[in-house]
C-alpha positions in Angstrom: 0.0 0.0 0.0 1.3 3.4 -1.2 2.2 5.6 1.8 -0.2 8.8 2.5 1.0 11.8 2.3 0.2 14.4 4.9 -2.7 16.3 3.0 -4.4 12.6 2.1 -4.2 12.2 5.7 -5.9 15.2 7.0 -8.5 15.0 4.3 -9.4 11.3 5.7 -10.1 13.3 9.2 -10.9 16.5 8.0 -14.8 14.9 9.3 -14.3 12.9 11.6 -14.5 13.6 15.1 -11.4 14.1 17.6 -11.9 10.6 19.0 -12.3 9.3 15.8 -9.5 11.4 14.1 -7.2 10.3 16.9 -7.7 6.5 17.0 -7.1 6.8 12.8 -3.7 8.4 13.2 -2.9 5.9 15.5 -3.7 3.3 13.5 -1.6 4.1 10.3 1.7 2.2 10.2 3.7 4.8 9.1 4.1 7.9 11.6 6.4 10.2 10.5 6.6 13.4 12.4 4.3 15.4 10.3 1.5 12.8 11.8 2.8 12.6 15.1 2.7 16.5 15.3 -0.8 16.1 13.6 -1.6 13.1 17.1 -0.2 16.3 19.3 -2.5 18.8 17.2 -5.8 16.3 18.0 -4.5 15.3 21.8 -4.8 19.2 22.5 -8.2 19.8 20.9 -9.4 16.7 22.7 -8.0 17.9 26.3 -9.9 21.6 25.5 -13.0 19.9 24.4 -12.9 18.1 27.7 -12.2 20.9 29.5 -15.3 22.6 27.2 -17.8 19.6 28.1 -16.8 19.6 32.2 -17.5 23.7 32.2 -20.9 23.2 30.3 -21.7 20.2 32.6 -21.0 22.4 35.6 -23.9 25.3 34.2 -26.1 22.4 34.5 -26.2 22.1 38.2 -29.6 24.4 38.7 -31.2 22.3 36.1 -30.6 19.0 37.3 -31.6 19.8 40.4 -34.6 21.1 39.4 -35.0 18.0 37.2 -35.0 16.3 40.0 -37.5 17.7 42.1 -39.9 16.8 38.8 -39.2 19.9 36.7 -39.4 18.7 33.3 -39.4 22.0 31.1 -36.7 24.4 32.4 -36.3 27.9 31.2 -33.3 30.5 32.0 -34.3 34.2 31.7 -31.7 37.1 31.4 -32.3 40.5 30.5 -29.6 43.0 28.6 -29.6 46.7 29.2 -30.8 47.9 32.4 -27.9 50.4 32.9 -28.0 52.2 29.3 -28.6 56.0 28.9 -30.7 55.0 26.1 -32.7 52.2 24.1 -34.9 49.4 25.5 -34.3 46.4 27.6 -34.4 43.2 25.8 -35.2 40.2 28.2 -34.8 36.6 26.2 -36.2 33.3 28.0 -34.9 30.0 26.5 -35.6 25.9 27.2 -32.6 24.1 26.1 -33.3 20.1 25.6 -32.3 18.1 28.1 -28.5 17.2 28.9 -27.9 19.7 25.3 -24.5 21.0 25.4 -23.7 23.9 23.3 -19.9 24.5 23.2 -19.0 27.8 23.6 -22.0 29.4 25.4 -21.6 31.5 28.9 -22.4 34.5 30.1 -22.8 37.3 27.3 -20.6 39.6 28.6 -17.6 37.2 28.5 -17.9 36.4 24.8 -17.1 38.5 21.7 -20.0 39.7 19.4 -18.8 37.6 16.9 -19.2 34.8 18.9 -22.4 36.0 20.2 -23.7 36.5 16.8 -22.8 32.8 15.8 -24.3 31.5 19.0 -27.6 33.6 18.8 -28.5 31.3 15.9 -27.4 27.8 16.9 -29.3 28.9 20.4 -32.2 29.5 18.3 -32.1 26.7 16.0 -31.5 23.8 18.6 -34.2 25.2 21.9 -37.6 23.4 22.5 -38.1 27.1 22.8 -37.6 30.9 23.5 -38.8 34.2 23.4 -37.2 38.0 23.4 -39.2 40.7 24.4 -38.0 44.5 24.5 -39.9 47.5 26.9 -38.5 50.6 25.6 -37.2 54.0 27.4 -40.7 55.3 27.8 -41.8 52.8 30.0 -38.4 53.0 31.5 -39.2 56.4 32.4 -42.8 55.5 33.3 -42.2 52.7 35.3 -38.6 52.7 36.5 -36.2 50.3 35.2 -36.8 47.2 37.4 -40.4 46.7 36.8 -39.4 47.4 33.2 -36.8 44.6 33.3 -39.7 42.2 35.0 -42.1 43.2 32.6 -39.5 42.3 29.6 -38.8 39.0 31.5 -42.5 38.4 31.8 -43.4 39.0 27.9 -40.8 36.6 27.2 -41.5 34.0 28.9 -45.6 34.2 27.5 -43.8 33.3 24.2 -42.7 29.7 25.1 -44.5 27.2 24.1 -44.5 25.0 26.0 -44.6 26.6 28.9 -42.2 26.0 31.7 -42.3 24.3 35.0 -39.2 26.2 36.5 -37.3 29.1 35.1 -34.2 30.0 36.5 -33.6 33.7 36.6 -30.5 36.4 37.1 -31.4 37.4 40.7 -34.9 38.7 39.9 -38.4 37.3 40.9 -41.0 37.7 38.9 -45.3 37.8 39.5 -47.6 36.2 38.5 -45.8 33.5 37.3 -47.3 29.8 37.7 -44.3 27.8 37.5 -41.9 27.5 40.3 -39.1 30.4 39.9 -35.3 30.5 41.0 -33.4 33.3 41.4 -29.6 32.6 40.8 -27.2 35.2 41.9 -24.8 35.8 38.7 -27.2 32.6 37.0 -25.7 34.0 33.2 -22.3 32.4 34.4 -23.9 29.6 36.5 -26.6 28.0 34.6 -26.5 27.3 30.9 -30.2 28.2 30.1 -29.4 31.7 31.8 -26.2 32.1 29.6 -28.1 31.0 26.7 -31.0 33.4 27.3 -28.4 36.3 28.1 -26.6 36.1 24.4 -30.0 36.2 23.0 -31.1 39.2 24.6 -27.5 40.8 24.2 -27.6 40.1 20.9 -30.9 41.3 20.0 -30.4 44.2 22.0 -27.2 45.3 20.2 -29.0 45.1 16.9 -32.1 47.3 17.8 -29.0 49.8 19.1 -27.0 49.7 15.8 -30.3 50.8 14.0 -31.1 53.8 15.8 -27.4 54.6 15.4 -28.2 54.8 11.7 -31.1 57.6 13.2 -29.2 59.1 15.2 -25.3 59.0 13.8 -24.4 62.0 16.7 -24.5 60.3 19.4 -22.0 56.8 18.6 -25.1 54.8 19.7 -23.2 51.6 17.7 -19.5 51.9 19.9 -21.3 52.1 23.1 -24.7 50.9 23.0 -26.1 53.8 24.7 -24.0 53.0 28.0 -23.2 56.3 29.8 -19.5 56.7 28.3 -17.6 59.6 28.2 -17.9 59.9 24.4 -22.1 59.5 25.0 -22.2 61.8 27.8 -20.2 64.7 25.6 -22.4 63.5 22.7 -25.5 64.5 24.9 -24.2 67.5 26.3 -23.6 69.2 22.6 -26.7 67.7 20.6 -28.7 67.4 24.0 -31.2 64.3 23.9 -33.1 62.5 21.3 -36.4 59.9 21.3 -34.8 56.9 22.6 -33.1 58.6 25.6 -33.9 57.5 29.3 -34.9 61.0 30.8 -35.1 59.3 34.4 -31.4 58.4 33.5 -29.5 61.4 32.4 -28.0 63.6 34.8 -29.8 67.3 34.6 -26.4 68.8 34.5 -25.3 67.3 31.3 -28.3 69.2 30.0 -27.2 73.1 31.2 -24.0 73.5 30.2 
């Protein structure tokens, strides 16, 4: 048998998986060092992907408890934009199937848009099912941000069907809820249905931002999402404030000067 050269050999597992790929290079009779760095290349994607499964295993300490107390449908809420100058907040409520890991997914705020953006749709595409609701800066003012934030979280999870048994939430409780609530202090980085439900709220939130930057190019609403940074609060300070501004949240000096 001819021997392989090294791009026949990564075509043969190019698709298979790093188990699989492994065992393969293993297997073949000749090893030169072009394979054996190849072996080393697979051992170290194996040893992160174990190290990927454990840390997704770990988020799913809220839900198997609560799967064992009976809870069959388990939904994480999370909310994005409750400090913002500006803009709605988008709450997102998500039921993952059971045991599903999704590699990659954690808290929002630890993960580049790019890989928020990629996650949003595999989040999406594999949930029994989710919902995203925004309440926008009126309401805000009307209501204060808190029962805004509920009310977002509460829109949401009227979406799912079906409807859940348990939701796990960021530190909030909500009423008028039926199914049996718990609130997880920092739950994005603790349970994976939280983290899962905090990209897609992130995510969406970030979109309905970058479009009212194309309203309102002045104010930079697409670099800082209508967060109170210093370039937003000189922004507000020379053009003063437009439609989707918080008025409860802007500092009445920034207005006189």
């Amino acid at each position: 048998m001819a021997k392989l050269t090294l791009k026949q050999i990564q075509e043969q597992v190019q698709d298979k998986s790093i188990q699989e790929a492994i065992d393969y290079l293993i297997s073949l009779e000749t090893c030169g060092s072009s394979v054996g760095r190849l072996l080393e290349k697979y051992y170290r994607l194996r040893e992160k992907h174990d190290k990927e499964t454990e840390r997704l295993q770990n988020m799913l300490s809220y839900e198997n408890k609560a799967m064992q107390e009976g809870c069959t449908l388990i939904a994480g809420v999370d909310e994005a934009g409750r400090g913002p100058l500006a803009g709605p907040v988008v709450a997102a409520a998500v039921i993952l199937p059971k045991g599903l890991l999704i590699e990659g997914v954690n808290d929002s705020k630890k993960l580049s848009e790019a890989k928020r953006e990629a996650l949003f749709e595999v989040i999406k595409e594999k949930a029994v099912a989710y919902g995203i609701a925004a309440v926008g800066e009126k309401s805000i003012d009307d209501i204060n941000i808190l029962n805004a934030t509920k009310k977002a979280m509460f829109d949401a999870i009227s979406q799912l069907k079906p409807s859940p048994d348990c939701i796990l939430l960021d530190a909030v409780r909500l009423e008028n809820i039926d199914a049996k609530q718990v609130p997880i202090i920092k739950g994005d980085s603790l349970s994976l249905n939280i983290a899962a439900a905090s990209i897609l709220a992130k995510v969406t939130r970030d979109r309905l931002i970058r479009e009212y930057d194309s309203v309102y190019p002045e104010y930079g609403f697409a670099v800082h999402k209508g967060y109170g940074t210093p370039q937003h609060i000189s922004a507000i300070k020379k053009f003063g404030l437009c439609p989707i501004h918080r008025v409860s949240f802007i500092n009445e000096s920034w207005l006189s000067e």
